[in-house]
mmCIF file of the N, C-alpha and C atoms, coordinates in Angstrom:
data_MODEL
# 
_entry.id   MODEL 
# 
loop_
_atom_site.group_PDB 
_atom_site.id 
_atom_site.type_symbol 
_atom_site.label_atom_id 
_atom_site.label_alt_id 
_atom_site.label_comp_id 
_atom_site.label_asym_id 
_atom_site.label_entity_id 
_atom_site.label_seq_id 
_atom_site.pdbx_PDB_ins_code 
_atom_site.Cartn_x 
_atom_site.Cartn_y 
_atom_site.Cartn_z 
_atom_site.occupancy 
_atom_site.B_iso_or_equiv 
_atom_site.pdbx_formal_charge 
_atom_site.auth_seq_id 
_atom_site.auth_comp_id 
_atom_site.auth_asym_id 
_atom_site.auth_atom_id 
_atom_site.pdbx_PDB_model_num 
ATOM 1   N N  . UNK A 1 1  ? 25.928 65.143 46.913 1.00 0.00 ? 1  UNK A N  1 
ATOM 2   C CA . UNK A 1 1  ? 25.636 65.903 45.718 1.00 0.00 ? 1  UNK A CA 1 
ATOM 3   C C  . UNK A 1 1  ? 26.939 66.124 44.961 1.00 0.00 ? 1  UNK A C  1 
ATOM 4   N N  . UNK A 1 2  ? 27.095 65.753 43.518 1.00 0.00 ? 2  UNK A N  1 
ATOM 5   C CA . UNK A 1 2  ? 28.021 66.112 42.701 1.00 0.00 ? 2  UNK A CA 1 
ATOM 6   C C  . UNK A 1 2  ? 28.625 67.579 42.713 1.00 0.00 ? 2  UNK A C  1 
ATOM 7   N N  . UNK A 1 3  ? 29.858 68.253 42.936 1.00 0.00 ? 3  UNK A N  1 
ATOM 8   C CA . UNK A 1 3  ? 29.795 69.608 41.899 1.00 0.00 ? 3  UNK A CA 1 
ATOM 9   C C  . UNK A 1 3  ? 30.471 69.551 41.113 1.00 0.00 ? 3  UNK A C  1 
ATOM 10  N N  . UNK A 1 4  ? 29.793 70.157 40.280 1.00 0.00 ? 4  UNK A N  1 
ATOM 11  C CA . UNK A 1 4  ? 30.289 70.623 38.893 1.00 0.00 ? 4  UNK A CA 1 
ATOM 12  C C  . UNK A 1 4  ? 31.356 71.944 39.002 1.00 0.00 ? 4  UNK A C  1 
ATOM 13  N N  . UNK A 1 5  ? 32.269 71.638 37.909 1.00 0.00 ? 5  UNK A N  1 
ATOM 14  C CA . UNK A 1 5  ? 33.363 72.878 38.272 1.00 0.00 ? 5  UNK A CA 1 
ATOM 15  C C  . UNK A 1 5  ? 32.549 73.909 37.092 1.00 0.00 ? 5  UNK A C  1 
ATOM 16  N N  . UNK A 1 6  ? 32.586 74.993 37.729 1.00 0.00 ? 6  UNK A N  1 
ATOM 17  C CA . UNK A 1 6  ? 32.215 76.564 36.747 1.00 0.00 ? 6  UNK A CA 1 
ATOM 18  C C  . UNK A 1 6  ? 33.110 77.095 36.062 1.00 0.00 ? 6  UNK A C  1 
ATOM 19  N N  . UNK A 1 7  ? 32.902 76.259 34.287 1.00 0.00 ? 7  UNK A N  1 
ATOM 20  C CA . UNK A 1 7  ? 34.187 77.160 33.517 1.00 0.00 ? 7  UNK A CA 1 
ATOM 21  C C  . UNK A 1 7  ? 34.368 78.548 33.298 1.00 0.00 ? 7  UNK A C  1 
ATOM 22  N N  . UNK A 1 8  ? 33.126 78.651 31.936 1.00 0.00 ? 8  UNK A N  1 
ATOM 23  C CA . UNK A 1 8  ? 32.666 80.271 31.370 1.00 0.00 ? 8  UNK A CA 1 
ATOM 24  C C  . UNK A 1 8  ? 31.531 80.657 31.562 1.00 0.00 ? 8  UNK A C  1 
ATOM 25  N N  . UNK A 1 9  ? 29.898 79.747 31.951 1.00 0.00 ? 9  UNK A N  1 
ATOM 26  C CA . UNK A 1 9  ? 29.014 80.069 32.085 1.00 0.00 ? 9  UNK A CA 1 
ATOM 27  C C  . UNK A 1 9  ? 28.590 80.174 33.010 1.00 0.00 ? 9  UNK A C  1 
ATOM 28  N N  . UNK A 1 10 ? 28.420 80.656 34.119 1.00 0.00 ? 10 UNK A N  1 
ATOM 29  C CA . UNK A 1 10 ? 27.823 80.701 35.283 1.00 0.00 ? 10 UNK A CA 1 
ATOM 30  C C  . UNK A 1 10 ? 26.361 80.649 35.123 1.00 0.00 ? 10 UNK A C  1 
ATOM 31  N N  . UNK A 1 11 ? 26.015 80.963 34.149 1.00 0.00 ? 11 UNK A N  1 
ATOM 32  C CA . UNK A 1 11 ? 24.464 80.630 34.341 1.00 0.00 ? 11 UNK A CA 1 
ATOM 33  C C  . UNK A 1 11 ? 23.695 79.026 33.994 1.00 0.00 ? 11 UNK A C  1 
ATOM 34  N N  . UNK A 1 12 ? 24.695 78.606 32.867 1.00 0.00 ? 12 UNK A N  1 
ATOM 35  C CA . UNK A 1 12 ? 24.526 77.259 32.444 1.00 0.00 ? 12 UNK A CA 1 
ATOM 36  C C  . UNK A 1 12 ? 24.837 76.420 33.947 1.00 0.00 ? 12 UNK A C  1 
ATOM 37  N N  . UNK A 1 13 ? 25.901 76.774 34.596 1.00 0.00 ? 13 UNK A N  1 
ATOM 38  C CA . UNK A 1 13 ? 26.391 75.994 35.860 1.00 0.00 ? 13 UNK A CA 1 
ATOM 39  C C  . UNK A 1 13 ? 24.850 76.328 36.657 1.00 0.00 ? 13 UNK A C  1 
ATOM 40  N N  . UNK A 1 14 ? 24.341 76.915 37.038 1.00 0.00 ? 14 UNK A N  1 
ATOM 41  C CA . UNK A 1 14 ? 23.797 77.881 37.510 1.00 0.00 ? 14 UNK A CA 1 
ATOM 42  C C  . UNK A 1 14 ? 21.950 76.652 37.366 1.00 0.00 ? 14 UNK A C  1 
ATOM 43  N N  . UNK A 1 15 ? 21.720 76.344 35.900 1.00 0.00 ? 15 UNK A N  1 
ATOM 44  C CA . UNK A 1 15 ? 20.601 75.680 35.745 1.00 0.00 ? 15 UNK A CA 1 
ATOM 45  C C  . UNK A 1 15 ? 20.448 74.230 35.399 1.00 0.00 ? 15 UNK A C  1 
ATOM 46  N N  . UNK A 1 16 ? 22.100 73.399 35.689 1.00 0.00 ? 16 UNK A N  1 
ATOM 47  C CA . UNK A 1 16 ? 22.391 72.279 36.035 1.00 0.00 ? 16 UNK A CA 1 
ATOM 48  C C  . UNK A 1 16 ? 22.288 71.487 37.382 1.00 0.00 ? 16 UNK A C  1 
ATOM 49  N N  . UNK A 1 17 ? 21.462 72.729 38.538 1.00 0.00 ? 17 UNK A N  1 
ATOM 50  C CA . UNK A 1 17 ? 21.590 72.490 40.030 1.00 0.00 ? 17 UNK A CA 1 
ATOM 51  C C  . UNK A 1 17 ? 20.207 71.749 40.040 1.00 0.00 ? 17 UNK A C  1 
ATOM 52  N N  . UNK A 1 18 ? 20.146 70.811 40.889 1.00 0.00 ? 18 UNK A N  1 
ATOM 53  C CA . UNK A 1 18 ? 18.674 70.184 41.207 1.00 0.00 ? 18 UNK A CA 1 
ATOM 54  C C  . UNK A 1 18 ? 17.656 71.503 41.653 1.00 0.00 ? 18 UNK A C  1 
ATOM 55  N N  . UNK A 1 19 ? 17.933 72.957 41.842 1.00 0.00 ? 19 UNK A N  1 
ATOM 56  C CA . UNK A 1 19 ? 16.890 73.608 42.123 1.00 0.00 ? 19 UNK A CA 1 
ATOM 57  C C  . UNK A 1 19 ? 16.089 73.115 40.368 1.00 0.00 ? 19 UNK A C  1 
ATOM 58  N N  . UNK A 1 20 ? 16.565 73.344 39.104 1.00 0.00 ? 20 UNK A N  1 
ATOM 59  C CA . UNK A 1 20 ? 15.787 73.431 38.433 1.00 0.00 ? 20 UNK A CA 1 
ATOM 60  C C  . UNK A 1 20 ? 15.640 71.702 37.598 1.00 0.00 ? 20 UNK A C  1 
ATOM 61  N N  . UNK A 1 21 ? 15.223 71.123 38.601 1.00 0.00 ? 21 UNK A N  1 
ATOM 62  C CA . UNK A 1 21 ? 15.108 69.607 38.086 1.00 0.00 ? 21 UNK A CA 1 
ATOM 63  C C  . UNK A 1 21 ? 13.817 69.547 37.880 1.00 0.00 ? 21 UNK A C  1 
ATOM 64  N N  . UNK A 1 22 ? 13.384 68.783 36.835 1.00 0.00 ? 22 UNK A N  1 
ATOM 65  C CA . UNK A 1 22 ? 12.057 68.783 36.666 1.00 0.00 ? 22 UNK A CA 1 
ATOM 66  C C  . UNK A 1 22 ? 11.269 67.743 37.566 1.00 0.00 ? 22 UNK A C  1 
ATOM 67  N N  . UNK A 1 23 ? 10.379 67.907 38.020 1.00 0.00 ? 23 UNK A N  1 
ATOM 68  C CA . UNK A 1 23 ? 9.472  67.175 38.760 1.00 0.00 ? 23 UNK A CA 1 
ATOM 69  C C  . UNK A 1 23 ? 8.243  66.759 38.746 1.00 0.00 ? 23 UNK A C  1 
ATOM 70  N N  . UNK A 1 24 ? 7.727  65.547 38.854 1.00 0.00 ? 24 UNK A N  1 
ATOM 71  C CA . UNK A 1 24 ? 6.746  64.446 38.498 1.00 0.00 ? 24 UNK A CA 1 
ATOM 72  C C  . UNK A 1 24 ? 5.665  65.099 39.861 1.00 0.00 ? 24 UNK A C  1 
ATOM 73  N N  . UNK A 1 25 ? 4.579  65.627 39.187 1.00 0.00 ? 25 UNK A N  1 
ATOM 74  C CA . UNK A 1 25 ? 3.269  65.032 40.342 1.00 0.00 ? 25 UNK A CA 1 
ATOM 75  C C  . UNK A 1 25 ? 1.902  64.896 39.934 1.00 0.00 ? 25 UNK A C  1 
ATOM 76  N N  . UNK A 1 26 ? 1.754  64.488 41.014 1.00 0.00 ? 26 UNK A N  1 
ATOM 77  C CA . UNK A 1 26 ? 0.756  63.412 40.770 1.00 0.00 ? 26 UNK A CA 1 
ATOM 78  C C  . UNK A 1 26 ? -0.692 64.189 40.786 1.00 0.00 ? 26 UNK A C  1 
ATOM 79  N N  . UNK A 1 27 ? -1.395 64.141 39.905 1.00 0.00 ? 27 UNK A N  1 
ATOM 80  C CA . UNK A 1 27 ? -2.795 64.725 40.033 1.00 0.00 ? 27 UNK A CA 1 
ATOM 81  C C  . UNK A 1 27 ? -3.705 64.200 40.904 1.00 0.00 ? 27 UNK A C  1 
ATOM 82  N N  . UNK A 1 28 ? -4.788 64.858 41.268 1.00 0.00 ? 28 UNK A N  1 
ATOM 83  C CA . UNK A 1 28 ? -5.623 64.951 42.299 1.00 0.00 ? 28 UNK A CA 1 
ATOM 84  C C  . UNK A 1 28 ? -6.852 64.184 42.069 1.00 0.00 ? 28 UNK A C  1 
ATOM 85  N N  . UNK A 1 29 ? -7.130 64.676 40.412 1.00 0.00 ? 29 UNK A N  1 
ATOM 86  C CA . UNK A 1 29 ? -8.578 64.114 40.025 1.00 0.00 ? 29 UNK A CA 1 
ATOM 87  C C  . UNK A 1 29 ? -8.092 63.755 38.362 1.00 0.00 ? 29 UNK A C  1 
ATOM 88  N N  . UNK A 1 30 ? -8.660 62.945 38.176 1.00 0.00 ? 30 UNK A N  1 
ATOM 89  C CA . UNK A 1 30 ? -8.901 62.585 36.755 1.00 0.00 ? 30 UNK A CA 1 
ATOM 90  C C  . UNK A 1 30 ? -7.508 61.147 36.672 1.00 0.00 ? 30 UNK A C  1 
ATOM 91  N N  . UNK A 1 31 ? -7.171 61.089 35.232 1.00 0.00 ? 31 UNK A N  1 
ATOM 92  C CA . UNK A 1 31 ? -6.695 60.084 34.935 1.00 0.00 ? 31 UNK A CA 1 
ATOM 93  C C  . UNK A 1 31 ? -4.883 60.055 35.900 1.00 0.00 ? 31 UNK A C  1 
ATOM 94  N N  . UNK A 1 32 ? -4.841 58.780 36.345 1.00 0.00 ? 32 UNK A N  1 
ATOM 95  C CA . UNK A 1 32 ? -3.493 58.603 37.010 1.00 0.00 ? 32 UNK A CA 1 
ATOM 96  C C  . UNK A 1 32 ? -3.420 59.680 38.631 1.00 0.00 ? 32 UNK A C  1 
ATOM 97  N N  . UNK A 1 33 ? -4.550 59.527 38.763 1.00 0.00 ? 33 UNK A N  1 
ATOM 98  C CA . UNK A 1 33 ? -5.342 60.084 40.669 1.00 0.00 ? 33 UNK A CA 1 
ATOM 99  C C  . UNK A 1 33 ? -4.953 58.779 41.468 1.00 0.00 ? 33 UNK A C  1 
ATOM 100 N N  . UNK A 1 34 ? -5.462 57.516 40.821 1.00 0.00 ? 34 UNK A N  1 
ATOM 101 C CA . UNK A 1 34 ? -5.464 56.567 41.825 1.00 0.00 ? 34 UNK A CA 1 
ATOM 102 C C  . UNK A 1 34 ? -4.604 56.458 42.676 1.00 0.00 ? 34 UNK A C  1 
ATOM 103 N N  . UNK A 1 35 ? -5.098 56.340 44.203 1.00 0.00 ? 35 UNK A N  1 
ATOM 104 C CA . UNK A 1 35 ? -3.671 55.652 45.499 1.00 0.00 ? 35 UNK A CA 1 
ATOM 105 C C  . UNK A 1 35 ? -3.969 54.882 45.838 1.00 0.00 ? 35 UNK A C  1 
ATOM 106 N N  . UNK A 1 36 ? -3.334 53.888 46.241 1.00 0.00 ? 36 UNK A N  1 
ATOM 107 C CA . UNK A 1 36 ? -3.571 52.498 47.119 1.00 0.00 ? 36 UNK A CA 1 
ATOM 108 C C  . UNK A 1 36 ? -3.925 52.752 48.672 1.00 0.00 ? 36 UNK A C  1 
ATOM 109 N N  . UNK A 1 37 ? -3.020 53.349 48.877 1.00 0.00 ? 37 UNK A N  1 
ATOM 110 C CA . UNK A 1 37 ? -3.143 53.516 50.041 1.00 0.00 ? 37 UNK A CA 1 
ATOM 111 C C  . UNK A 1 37 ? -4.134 54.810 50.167 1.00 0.00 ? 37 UNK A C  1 
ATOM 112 N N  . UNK A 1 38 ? -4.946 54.656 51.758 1.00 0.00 ? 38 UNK A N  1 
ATOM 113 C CA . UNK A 1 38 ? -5.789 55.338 52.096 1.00 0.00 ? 38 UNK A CA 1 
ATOM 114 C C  . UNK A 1 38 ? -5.607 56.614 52.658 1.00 0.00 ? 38 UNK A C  1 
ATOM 115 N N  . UNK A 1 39 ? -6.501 57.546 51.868 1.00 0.00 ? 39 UNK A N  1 
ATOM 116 C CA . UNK A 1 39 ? -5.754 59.416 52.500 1.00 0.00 ? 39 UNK A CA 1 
ATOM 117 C C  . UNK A 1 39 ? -5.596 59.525 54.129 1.00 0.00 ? 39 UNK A C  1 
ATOM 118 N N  . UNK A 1 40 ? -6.611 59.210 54.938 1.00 0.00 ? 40 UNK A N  1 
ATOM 119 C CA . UNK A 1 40 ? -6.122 59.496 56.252 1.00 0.00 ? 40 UNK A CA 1 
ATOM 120 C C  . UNK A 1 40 ? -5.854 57.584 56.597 1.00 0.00 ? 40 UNK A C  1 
ATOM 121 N N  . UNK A 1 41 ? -5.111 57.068 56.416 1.00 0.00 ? 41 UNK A N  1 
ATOM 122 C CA . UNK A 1 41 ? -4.946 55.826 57.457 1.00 0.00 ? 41 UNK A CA 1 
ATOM 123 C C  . UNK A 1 41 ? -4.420 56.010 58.446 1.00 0.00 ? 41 UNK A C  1 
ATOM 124 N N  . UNK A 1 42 ? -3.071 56.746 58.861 1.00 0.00 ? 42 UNK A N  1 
ATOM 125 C CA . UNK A 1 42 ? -2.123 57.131 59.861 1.00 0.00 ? 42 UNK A CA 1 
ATOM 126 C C  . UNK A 1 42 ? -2.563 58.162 60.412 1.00 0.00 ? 42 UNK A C  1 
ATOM 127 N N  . UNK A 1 43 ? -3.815 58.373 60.517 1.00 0.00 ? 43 UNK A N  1 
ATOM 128 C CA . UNK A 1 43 ? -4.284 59.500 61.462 1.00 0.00 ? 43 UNK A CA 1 
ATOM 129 C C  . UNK A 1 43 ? -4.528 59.536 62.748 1.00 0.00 ? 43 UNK A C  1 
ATOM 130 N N  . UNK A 1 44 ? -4.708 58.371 63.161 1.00 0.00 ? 44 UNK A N  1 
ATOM 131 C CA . UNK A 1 44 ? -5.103 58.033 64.904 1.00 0.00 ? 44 UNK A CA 1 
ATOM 132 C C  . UNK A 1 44 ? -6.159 56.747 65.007 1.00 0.00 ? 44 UNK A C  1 
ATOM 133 N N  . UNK A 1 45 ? -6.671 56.290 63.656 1.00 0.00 ? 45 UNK A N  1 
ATOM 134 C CA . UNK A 1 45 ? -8.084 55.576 63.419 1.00 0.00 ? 45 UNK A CA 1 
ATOM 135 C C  . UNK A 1 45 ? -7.770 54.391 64.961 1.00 0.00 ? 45 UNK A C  1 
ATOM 136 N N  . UNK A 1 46 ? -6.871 54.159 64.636 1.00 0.00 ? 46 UNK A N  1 
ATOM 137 C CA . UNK A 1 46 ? -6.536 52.833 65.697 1.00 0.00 ? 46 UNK A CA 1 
ATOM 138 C C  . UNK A 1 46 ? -6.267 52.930 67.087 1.00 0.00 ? 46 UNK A C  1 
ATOM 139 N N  . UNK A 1 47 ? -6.830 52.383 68.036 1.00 0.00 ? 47 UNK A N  1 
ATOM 140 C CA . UNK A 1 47 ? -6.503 52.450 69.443 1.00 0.00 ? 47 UNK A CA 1 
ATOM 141 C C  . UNK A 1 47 ? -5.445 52.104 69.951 1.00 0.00 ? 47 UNK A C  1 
ATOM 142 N N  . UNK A 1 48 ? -4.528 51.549 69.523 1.00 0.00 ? 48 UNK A N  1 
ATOM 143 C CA . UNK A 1 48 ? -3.206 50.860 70.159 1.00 0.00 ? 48 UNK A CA 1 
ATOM 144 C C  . UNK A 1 48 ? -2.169 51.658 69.829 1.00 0.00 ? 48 UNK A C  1 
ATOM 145 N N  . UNK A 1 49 ? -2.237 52.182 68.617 1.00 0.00 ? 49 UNK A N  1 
ATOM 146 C CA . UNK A 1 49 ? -1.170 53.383 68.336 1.00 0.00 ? 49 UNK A CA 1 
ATOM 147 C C  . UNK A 1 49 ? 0.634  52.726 67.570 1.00 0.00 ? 49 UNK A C  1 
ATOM 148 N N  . UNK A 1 50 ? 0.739  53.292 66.985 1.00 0.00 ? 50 UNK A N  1 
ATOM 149 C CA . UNK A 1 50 ? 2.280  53.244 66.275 1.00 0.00 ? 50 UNK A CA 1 
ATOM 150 C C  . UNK A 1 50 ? 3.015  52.367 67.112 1.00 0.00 ? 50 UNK A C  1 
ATOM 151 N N  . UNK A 1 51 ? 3.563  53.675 68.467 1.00 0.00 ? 51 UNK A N  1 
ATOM 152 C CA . UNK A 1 51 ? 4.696  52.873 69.186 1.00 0.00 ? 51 UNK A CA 1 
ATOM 153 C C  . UNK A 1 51 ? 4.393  51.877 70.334 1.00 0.00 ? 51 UNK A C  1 
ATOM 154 N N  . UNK A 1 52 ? 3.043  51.423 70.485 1.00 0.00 ? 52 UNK A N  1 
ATOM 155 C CA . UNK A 1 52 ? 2.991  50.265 70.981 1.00 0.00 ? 52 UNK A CA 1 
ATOM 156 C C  . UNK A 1 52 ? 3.076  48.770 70.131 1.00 0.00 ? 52 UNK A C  1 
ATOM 157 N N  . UNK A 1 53 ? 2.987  48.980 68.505 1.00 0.00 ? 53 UNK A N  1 
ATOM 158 C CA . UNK A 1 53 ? 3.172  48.419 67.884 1.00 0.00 ? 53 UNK A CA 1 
ATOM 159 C C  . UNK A 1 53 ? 4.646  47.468 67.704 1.00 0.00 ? 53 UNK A C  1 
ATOM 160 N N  . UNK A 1 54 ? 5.744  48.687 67.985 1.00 0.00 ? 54 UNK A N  1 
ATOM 161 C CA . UNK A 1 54 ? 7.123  48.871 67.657 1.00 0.00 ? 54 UNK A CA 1 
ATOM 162 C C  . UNK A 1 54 ? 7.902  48.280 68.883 1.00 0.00 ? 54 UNK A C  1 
ATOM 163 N N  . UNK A 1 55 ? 7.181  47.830 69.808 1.00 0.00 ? 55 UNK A N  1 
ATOM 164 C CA . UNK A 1 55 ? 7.794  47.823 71.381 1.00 0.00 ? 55 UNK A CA 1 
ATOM 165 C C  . UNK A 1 55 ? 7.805  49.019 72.249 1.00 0.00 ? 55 UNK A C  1 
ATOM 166 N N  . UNK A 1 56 ? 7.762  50.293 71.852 1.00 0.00 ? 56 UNK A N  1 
ATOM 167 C CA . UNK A 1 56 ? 7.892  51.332 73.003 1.00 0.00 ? 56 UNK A CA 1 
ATOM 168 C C  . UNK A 1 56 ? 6.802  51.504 74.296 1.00 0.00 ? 56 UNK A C  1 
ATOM 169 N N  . UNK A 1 57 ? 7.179  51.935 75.010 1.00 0.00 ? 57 UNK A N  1 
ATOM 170 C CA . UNK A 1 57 ? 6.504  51.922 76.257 1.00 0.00 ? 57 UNK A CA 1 
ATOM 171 C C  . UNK A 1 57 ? 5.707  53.239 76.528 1.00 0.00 ? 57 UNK A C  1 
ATOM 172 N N  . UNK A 1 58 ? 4.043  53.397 76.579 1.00 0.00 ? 58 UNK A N  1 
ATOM 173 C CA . UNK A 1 58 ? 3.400  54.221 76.762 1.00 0.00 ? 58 UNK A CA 1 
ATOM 174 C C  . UNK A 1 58 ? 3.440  54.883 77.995 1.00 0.00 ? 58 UNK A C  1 
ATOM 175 N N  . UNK A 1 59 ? 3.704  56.175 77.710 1.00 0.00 ? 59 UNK A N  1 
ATOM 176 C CA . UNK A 1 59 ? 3.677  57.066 79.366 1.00 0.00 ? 59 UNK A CA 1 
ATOM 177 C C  . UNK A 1 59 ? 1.889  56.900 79.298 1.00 0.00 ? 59 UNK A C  1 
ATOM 178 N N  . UNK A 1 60 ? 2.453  56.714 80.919 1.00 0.00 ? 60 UNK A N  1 
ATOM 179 C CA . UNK A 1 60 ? 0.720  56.519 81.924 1.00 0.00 ? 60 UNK A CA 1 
ATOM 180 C C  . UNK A 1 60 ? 0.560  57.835 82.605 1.00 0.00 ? 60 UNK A C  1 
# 
């Protein structure tokens, strides 16, 4: 993270911090909702599981 040096304004310094960055989201319903990907896919649907996928070794 950059800092900025604090000349005379401390408050201007103050609302240059990523707390007040503006932020993009995404709606739920209506126009620009669509996801590709599926709400629960990574939930468990599959029997073989993540880290048998990856090589790891399942405790028995």
């Amino acid at each position: 993270m950059k800092q900025h040096k604090v000349r005379n304004n401390a408050l201007k310094a103050q609302l240059r911090t990523p707390m007040f960055k503006m932020q993009q989201q995404t709606p739920k319903k209506g126009k620009g909702s669509y996801s590709r990907k599926g709400r629960h896919a990574q939930k468990g649907s599959s029997s073989i599981g993540v880290s048998a996928l990856r090589g790891h070794r399942q405790a028995a």
